[in-house]
C-alpha positions, 0 to 999 in steps of 0.5 A: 500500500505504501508503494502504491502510494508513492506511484500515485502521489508521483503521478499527480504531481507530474500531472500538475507539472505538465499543467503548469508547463501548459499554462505557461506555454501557451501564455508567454513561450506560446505567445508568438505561435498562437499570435501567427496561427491567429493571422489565418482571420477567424473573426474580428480584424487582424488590422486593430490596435492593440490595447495600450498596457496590451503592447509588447509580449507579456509573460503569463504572470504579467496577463491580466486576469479578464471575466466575460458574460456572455449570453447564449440564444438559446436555453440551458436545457438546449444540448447546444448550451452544453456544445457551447461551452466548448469554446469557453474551456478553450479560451480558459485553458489556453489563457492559463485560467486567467481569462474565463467566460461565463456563459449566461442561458436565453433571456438571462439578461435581454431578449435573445433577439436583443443580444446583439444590440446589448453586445454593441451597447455593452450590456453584454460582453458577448453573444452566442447565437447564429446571424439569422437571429438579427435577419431582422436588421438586414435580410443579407445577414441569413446568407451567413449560415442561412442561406441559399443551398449552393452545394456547400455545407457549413463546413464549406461555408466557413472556408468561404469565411476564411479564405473566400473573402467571406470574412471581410464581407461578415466584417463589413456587414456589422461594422460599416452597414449595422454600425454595430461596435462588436467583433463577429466570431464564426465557428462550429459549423451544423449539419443540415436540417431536418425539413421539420416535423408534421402532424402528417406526412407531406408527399409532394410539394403541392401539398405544401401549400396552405401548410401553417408552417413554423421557421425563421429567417429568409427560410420564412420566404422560401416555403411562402414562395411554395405556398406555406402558411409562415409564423416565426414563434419563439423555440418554446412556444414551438411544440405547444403550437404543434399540439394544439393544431395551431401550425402543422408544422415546424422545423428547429434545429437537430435530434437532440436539440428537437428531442429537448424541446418535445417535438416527439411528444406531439409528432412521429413524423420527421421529414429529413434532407432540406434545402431550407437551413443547410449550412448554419453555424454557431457566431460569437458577438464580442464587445468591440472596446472589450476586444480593443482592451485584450492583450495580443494573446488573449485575442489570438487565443480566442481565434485559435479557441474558435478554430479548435472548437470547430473541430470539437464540435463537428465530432461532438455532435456526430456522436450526440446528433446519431445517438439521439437519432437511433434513439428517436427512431427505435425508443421513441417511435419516431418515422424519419422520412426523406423529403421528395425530390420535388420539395426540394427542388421546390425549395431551389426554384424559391431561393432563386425568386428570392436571390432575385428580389432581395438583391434589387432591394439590397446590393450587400446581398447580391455581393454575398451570394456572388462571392458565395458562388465564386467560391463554391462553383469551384469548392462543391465541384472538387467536393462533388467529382472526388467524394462517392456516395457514402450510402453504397458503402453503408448500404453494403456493410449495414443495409 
């Protein structure tokens, strides 16, 4: 027993050290590696000043300690919340826990459509939601995440932002169009959304019409062109509505997500493959003169934070997202049903009245989709030539 003793007392404290060597490379030898790994651009403008007392390399004691509030758009009780986080733990281990967020639910302080101008007016340190949360402010801000379908998928959206010319386009739509003092962070890309669930199943896109539909953003405009009866109400209100037979139906966000909220308490029928909601991703809002005030380090943690919680994420929630699925289909009863060819290219055909409309009221959104489809026209055609058709593979092995 007094050897075993040993053995563990010697591993903790390797376990400490190595910590501790973490803590300090990340802070004062990693100062300059995390500063150029930032020059790739996520979010914010690699062109800022620095704060003042920010100037010159600091070691980690010479760090100031910094505490965040950030408000999320969505509740607690939500398995994003928790997906959230993420990028937080990031933030925190990598500033040696000298800078740390804490993450607040949905109307903890404002209104979650409010965020973003809390956010501007130093309310809030920062938001955590998605663009199409401020559609109302600019319709052009739906085309970050929540746009027309080209092809791409969120993953595919985010190497627009960063090497597309996406970023500067995400900058300039909140800086110099909304006036909004904050600095965007995009990250965390989701996988495609389900078309919804329906009190009954919907088989062709002339059924569509009349549909009391619930979604957000410009996917209100696309299933108005398919002849749908659009309400926007709150993720909460969503499933009651459902219930009651106020709307047939209504699309959220994922299994897990969709499961939380209740979805399969009022239907067993969920309609899967949509071109409505294809690409969003997670954005975190921050204050522009609390970003101003960050020591160069801090701020290269946070892009390198969002970079590495992008990764996290795609694979947290492959695992969560299939669980929550299988769980659905085999204990819940829940019928997924893919959505008829002709709905989708329904949903094509309406996108392109509304790339149409909006860009003759709008020329920031005729800009973005343009350097959206530059990009894609040639990211989607290598994707599409050199990836095969997982479902033959998986067919063969699990069909």
């Amino acid at each position: 027993m007094g050897e075993e003793k040993k053995l563990k007392t010697s591993k903790n404290t390797s376990q400490s050290s190595r910590r501790r060597f973490m803590s300090k490379a990340a802070l004062a030898g990693g100062a300059t590696a995390l500063a150029s790994l930032a020059g790739c651009g996520v979010g914010g403008n690699n062109n800022q000043q620095s704060a003042p007392e920010a100037s010159g390399a600091a070691s980690g004691s010479d760090l100031p300690e910094v505490k965040l509030k950030v408000q999320a758009g969505f509740p607690a009780k939500d398995p994003l919340f928790e997906v959230a986080q993420q990028i937080y733990g990031y933030v925190k281990d990598l500033s040696g826990g000298r800078m740390t967020v804490e993450l607040l639910p949905a109307g903890a302080v404002v209104g979650a459509l409010d965020q973003a101008d809390a956010v501007h007016q130093g309310v809030l340190d920062g938001s955590h939601a998605v663009p199409a949360y401020w559609y109302g402010k600019n319709d052009a801000l739906s085309l970050f995440g929540t746009g027309p379908y080209l092809g791409a998928d969120a993953n595919t959206i985010l190497a627009w932002l960063e090497y597309g010319g996406g970023q500067q386009l995400y900058t300039e739509m909140y800086n110099d169009v909304l006036k909004l003092d904050v600095v965007p962070l995009a990250y965390g890309g989701m996988m495609m959304q389900p078309l919804g669930w329906f009190r009954k199943e919907v088989k062709s896109a002339d059924e569509f019409k009349g549909i009391k539909y619930r979604t957000v953003g410009l996917a209100i405009d696309v299933f108005k062109n398919m002849g749908a009866s659009v309400v926007a109400i709150p993720g909460g209100e969503i499933v009651p509505a459902l219930e009651r037979g106020v709307i047939d139906a209504a699309e959220f966000n994922n299994p897990a997500s969709d499961m939380a909220l209740g979805f399969p308490d009022v239907s067993k029928v969920c309609m899967v493959q949509s071109y409505h909601q294809p690409s969003e991703f997670f954005e975190v809002l921050l204050n522009k003169r609390v970003w101003d005030g960050l020591p160069e380090q801090y701020k290269a943690i946070w892009k390198i934070a969002a970079k590495a919680a992008s990764a996290q994420m795609s694979w947290h929630t492959i695992d969560l997202f299939s669980k929550k699925y299988v769980e659905l289909r085999d204990e819940r009863g829940v019928e997924f049903i893919k959505t008829p060819d002709d709905i989708l290219k329904a949903q094509l055909k309406a996108w392109d009245k509304i790339i149409e409309d909006r860009g003759k009221s709008n020329p920031l959104f005729t800009k973005i989709v343009d350097s959206q489809k530059d990009f894609m026209k040639r990211a989607v055609a290598y994707q599409t030539t050199f990836i095969a058709n997982p479902k033959q593979a998986f067919d063969h092995y699990f069909g």
